[in-house]
TORVOGU-917167 format. One record per residue: x, y, z of N, C-alpha, C in turn. Coordinates in steps of 0.1 Angstrom, whole numbers. Last residue first. Example, Ala and Ser with C-alpha at 12.3 -4.5 7.8 and 13.67 -1.06 7.14 Angstrom:
2
NUZA     nu     nv     nw    cau    cav    caw     cu     cv     cw
NUZA    128    -22     71    137    -11     71    129      0     79
NUZA    132    -57     78    123    -45     78    132    -33     78
END
This chain:
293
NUZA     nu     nv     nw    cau    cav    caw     cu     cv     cw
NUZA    573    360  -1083    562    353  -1075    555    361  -1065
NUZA    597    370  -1093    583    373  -1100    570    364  -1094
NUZA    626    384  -1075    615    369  -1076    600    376  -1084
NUZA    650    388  -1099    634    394  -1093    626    384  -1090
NUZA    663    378  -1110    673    380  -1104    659    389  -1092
NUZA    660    348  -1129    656    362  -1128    659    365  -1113
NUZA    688    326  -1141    672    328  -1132    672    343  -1134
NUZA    697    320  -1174    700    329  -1159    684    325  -1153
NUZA    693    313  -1202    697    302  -1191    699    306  -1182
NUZA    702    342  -1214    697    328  -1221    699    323  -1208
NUZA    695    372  -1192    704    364  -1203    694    348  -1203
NUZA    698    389  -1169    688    387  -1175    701    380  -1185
NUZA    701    366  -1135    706    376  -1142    696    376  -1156
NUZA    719    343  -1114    712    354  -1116    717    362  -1123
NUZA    728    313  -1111    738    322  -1116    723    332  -1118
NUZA    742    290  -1083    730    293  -1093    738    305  -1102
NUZA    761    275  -1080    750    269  -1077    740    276  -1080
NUZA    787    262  -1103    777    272  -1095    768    265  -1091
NUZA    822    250  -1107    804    247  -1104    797    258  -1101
NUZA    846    261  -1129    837    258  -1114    824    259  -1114
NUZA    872    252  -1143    862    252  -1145    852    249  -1132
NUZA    903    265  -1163    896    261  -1150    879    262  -1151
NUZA    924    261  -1185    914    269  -1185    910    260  -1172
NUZA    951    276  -1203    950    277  -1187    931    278  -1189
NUZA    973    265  -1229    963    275  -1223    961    270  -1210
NUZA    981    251  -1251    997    255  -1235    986    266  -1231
NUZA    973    241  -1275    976    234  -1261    978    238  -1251
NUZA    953    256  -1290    960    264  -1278    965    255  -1266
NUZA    934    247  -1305    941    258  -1308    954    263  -1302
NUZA    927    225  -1292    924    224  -1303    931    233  -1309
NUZA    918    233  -1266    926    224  -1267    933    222  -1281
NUZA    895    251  -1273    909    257  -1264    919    246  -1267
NUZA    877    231  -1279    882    235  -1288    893    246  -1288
NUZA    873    217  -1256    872    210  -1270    882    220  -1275
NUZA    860    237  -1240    879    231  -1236    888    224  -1247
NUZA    838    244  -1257    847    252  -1253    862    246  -1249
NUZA    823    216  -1246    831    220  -1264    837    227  -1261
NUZA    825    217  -1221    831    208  -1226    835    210  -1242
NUZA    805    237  -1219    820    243  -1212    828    234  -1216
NUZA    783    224  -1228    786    234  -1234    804    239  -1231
NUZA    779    208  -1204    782    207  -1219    793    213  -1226
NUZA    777    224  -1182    783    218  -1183    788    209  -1201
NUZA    765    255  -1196    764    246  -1191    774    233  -1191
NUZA    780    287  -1184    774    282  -1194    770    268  -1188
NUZA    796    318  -1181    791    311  -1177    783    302  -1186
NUZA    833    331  -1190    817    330  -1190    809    316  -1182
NUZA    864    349  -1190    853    343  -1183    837    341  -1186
NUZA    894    348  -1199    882    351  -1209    875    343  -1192
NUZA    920    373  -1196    912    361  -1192    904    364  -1195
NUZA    950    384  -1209    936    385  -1210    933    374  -1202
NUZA    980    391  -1190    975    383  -1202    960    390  -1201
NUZA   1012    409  -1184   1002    409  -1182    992    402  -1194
NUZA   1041    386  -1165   1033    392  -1176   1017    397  -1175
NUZA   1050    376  -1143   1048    390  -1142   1044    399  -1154
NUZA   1056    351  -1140   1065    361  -1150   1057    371  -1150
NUZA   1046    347  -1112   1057    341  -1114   1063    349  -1130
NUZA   1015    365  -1113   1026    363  -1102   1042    359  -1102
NUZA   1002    379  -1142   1009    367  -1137   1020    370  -1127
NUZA    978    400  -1143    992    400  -1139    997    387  -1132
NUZA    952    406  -1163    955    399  -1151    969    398  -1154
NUZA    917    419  -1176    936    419  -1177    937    414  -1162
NUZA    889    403  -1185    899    408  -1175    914    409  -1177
NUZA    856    397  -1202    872    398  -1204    883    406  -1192
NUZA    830    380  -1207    838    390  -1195    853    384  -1201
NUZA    804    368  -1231    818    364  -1217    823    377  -1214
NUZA    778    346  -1235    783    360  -1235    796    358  -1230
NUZA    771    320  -1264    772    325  -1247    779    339  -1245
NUZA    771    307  -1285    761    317  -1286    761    318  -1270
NUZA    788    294  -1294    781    284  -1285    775    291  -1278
NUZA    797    305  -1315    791    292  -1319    785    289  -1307
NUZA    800    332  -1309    795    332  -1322    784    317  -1326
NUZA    811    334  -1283    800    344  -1285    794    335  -1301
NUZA    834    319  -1284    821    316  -1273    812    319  -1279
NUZA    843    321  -1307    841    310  -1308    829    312  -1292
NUZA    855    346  -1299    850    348  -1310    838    331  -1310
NUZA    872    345  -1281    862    349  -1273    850    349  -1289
NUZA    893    325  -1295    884    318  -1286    869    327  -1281
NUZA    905    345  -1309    897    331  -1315    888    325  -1306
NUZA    912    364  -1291    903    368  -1300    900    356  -1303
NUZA    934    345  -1274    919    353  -1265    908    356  -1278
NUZA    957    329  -1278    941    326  -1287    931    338  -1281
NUZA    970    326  -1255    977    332  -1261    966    336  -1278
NUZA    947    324  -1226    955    319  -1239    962    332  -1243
NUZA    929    309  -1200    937    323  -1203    948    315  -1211
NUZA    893    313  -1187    905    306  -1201    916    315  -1197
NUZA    869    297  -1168    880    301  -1170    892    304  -1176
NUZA    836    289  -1167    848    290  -1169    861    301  -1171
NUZA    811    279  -1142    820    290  -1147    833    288  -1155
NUZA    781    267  -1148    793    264  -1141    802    274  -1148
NUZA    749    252  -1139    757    260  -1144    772    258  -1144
NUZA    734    227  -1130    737    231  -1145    741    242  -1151
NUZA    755    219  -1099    741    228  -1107    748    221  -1123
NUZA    767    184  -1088    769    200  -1093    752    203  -1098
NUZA    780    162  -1086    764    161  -1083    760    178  -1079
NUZA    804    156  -1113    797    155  -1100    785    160  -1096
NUZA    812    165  -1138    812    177  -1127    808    172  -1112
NUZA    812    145  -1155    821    153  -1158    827    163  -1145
NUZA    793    127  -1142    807    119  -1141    819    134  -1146
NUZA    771    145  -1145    777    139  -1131    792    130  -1129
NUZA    764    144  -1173    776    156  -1164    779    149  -1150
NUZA    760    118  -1177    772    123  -1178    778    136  -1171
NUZA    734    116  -1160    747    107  -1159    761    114  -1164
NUZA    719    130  -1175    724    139  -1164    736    125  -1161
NUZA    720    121  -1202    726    134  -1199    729    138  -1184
NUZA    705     99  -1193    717     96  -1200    722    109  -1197
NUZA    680    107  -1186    688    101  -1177    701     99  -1179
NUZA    671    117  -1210    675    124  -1199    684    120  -1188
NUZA    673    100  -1227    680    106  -1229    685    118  -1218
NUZA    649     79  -1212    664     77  -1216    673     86  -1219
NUZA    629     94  -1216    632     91  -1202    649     87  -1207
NUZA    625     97  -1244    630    109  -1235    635    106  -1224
NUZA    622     65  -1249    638     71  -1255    639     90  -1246
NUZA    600     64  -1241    606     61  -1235    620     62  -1234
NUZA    585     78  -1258    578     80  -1247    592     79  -1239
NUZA    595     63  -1279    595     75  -1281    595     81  -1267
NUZA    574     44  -1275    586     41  -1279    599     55  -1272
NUZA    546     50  -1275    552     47  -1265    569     45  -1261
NUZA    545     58  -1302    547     69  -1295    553     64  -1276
NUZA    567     34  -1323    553     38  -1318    556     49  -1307
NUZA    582     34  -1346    578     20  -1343    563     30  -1333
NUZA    583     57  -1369    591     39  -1368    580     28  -1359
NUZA    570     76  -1350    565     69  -1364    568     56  -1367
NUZA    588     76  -1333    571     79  -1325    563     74  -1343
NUZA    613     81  -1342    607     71  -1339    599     62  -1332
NUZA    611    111  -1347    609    101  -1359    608     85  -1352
NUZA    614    117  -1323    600    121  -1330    600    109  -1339
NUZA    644    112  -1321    635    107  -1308    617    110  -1316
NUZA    652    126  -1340    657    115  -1340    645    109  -1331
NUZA    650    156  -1328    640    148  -1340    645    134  -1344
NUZA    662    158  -1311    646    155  -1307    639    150  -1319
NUZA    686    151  -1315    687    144  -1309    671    149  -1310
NUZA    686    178  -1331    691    164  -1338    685    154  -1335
NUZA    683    200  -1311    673    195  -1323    673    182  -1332
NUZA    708    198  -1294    698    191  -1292    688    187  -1300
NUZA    723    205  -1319    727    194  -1310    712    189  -1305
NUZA    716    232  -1315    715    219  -1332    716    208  -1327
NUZA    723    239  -1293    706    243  -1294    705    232  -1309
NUZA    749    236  -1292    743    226  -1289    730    230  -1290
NUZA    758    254  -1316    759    244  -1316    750    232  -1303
NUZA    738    285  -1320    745    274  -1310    745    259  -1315
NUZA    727    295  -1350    722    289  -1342    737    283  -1336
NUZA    742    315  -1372    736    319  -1360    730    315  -1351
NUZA    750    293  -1385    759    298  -1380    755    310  -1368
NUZA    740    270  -1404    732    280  -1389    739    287  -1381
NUZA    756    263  -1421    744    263  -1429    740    269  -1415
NUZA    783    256  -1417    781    255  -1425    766    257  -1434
NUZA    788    252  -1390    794    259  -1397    790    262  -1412
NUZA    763    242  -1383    766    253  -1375    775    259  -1387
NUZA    769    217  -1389    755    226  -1396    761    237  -1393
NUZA    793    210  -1377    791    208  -1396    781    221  -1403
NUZA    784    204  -1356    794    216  -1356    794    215  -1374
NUZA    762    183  -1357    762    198  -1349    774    208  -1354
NUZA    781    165  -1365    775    168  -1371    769    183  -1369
NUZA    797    165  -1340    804    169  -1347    795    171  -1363
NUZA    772    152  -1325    781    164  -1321    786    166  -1333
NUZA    768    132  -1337    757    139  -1340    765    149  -1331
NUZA    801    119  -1331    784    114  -1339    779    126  -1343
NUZA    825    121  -1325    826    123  -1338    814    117  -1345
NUZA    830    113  -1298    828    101  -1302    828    108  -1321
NUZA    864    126  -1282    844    128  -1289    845    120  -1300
NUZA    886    133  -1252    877    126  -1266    866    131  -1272
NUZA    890    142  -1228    889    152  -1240    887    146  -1254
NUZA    884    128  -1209    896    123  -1213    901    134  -1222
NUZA    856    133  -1203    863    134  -1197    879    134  -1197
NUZA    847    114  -1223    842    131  -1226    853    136  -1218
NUZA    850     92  -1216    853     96  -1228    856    109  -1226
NUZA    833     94  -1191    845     91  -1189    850     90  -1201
NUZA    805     97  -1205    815    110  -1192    829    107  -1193
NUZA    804     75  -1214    804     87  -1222    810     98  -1213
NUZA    798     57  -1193    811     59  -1203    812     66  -1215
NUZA    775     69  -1181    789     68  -1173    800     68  -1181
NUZA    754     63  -1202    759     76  -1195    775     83  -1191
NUZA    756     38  -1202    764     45  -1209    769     59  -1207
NUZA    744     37  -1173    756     31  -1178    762     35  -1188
NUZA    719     54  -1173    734     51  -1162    748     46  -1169
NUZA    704     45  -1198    711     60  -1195    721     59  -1183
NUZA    702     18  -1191    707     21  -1204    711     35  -1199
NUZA    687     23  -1165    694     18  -1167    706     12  -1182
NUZA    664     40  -1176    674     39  -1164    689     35  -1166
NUZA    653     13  -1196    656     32  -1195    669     35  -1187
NUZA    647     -6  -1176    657     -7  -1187    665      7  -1192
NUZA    629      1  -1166    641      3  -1156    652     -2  -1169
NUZA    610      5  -1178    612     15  -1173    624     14  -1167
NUZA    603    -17  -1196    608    -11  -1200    617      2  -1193
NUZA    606    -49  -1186    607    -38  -1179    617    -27  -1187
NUZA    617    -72  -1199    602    -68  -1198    603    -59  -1185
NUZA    652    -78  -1185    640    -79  -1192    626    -77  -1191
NUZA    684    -63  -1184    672    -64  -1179    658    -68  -1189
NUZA    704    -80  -1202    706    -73  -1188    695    -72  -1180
NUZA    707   -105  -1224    696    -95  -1218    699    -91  -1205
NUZA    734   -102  -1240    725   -110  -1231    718   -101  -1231
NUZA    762   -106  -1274    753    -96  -1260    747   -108  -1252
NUZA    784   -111  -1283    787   -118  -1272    772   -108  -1260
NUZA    781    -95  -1305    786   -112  -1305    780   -120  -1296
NUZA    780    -72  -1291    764    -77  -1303    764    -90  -1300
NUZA    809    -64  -1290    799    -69  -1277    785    -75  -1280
NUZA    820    -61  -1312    825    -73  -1305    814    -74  -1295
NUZA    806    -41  -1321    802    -50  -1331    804    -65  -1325
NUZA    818    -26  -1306    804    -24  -1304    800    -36  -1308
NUZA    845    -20  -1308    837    -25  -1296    822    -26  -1299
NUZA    840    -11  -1340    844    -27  -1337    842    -30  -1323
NUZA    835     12  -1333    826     11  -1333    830    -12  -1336
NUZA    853     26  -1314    844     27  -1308    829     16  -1319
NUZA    879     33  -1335    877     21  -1325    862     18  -1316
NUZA    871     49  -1355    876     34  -1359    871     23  -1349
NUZA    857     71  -1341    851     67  -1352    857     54  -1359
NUZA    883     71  -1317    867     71  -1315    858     62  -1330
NUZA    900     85  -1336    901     71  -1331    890     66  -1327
NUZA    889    106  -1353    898     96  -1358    895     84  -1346
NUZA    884    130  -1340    874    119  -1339    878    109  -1342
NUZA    904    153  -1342    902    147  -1324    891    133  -1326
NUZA    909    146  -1365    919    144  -1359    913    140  -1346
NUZA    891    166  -1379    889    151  -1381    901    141  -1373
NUZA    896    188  -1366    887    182  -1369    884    167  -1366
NUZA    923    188  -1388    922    188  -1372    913    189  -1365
NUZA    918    188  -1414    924    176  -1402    924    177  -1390
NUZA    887    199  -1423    895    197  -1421    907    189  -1412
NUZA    854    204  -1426    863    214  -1412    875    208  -1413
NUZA    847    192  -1447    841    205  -1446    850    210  -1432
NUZA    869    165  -1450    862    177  -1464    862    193  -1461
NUZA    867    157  -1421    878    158  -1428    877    169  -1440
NUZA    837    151  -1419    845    163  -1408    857    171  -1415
NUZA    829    137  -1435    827    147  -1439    833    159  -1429
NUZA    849    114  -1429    852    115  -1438    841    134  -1438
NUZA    832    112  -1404    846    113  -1405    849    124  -1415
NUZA    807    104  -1412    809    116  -1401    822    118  -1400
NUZA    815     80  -1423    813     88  -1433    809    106  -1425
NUZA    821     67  -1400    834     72  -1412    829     80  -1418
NUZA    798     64  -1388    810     68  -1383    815     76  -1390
NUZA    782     51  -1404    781     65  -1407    787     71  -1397
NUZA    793     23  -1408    797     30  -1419    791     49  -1416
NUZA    792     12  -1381    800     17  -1386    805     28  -1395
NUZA    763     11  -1382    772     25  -1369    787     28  -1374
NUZA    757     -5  -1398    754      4  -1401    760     22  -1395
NUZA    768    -24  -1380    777    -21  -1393    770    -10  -1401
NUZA    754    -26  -1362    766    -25  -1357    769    -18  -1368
NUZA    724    -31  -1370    729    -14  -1370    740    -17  -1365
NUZA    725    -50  -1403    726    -53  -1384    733    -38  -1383
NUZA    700    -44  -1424    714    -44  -1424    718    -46  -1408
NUZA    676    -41  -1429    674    -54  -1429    692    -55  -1430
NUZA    662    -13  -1439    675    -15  -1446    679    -34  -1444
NUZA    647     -7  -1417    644     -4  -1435    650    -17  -1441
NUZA    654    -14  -1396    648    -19  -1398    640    -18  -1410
NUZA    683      3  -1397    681    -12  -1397    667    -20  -1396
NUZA    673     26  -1386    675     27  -1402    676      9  -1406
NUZA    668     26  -1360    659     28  -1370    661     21  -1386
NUZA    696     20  -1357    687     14  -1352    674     15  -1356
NUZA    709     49  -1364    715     31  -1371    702     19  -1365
NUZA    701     65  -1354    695     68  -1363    701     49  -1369
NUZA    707     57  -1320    696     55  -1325    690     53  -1341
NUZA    736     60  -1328    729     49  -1325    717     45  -1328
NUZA    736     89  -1332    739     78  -1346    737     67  -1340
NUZA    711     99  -1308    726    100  -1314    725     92  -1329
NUZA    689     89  -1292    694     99  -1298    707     92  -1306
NUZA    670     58  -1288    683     65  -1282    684     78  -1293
NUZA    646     29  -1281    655     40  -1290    662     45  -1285
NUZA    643     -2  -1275    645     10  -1272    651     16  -1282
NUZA    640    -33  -1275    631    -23  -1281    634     -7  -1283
NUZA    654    -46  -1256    640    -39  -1254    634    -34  -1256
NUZA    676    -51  -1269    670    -63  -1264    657    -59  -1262
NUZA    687    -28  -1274    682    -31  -1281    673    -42  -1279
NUZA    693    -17  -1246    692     -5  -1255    681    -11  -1266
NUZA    714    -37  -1228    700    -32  -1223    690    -28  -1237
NUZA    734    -50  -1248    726    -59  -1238    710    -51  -1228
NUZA    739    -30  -1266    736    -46  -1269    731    -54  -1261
NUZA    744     -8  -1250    734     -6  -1257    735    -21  -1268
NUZA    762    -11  -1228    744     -7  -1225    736     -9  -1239
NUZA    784    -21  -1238    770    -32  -1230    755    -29  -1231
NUZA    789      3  -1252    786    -10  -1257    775    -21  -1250
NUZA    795     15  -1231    784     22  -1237    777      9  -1245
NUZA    816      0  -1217    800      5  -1211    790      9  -1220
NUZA    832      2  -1236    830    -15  -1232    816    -12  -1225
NUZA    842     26  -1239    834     17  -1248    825      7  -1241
NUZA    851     29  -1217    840     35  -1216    833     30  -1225
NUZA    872     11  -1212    864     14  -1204    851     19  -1208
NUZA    889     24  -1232    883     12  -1234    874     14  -1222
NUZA    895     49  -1229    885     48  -1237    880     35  -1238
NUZA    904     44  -1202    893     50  -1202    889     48  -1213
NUZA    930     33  -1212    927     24  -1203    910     34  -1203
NUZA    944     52  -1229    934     43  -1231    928     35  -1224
NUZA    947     78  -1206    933     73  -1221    930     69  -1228
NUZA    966     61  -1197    953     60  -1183    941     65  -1197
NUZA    986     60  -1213    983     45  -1207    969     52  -1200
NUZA    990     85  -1217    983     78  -1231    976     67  -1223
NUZA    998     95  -1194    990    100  -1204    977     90  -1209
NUZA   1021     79  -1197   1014     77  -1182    999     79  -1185
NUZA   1034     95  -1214   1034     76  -1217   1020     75  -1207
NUZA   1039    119  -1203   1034    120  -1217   1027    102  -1219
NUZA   1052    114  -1181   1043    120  -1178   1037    118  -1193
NUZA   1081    105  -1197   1073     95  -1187   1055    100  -1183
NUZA   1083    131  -1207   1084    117  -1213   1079    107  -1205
NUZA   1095    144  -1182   1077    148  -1196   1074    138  -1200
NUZA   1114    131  -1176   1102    132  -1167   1090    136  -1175
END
């Protein structure tokens, strides 16, 4: 019965990771490039860099895949370089196969091209993300610096810095209207995804851990993804042991590296995760709990 449940597994993430390639792919050979457009991530930086270099950015996505591989592997080790491994092989031959065979999805319309590049891949980045994949771009670069050189800056506060100076630099490359249009993009790309992670939820959301890991993990909230958390003793119903629960609040992102990395330590953990609709209070990302109006 595991054994079948384990097969069932694999069959439905791969059937998602192709899926989601095949989307991010389209969006970004048939909408992304046909139009001119930039994008955050290693996409964008392989799209710039192709117009130095006069190299086609499939094969430029390739090579700084691996080499986001290969430096995961060095400086954070196999296990690491374990959850990117397939992603960083397979994600980028879909890419190279769809270039082949791209069209123009939408044309001379930058604005709905936007849109529409952020929906779609959006979508199959959720449904990656969703699987407990990572593509092993400018995320896992984020966790390089972090560990390695800002360890008092949040991985995604690096995260985002990546992705704005990727989007600045090519207000130089090619022009500010460009630029103009890659924010519209990246926004619409981010809320796409949590909507496929959380649905048509706040940007808060609660989680919930309970491991056999409690110090690694409460260490990992507070240190890397620089959020607070609440600790509770709790009495399991069925063995009647007593565990820790770790509880914080944070954003849907964010609550995704966190599972990232519970998963990572602590297959046989318990973590749940609920929407808010708001979360009051003084701290990073809380409303004020005083209307100041």
């Amino acid at each position: 019965m595991i054994k079948k449940r384990n097969i069932n597994k694999i069959i439905f993430d791969y059937f998602f990771i192709i899926i989601g390639c095949s989307l991010i792919s389209f969006a970004i050979t048939s909408i992304l490039t046909p139009n001119g457009l930039i994008t955050g991530g290693i996409t964008g930086i392989s799209i710039m860099l192709q117009k130095f270099m006069y190299i086609k950015y499939t094969y430029i996505y390739y090579a700084l895949s691996i080499l986001v591989l290969l430096s995961a592997l060095v400086l954070m080790g196999k296990r690491e370089a374990g959850k990117i491994l397939l992603l960083s092989v397979f994600f980028p031959l879909i890419l190279i196969l769809f270039e082949a065979i791209s069209f123009d999805f939408v044309e001379n319309d930058m604005i709905l091209a936007s849109i529409y590049y952020g929906v779609i891949g959006g979508v199959g980045t959720g449904l990656i993300l969703k699987r407990g994949f990572s593509f092993g771009g400018t995320d896992t670069i984020a966790k390089i610096v972090h560990r390695r050189v800002f360890p008092f800056i949040s991985i995604s506060q690096i995260l985002m810095s990546i992705d704005i100076t990727i989007i600045l630099a090519s207000a130089f490359v090619y022009d500010r209207t460009t630029a103009l249009y890659a924010v519209l993009t990246q926004i619409v790309y981010m809320k796409a995804i949590d909507i496929v992670l959380f649905g048509f939820g706040s940007k808060k959301v609660k989680i919930e851990i309970i491991s056999e890991k409690t110090d690694e993990i409460s260490e990992y909230i507070i240190n890397s993804v620089k959020k607070g958390i609440t600790t509770n003793e709790i009495k399991g119903g069925y063995t009647n042991q007593k565990r820790i629960k770790i509880v914080s609040i944070c954003s849907p992102r964010e609550s995704m590296l966190i599972k990232s990395y519970v998963a990572g330590i602590d297959p046989d953990a318990f973590v749940d995760v609920v929407m808010l609709a708001s979360a009051w209070g003084k701290g990073t990302g809380f409303d004020s709990l005083v209307d100041e109006n």
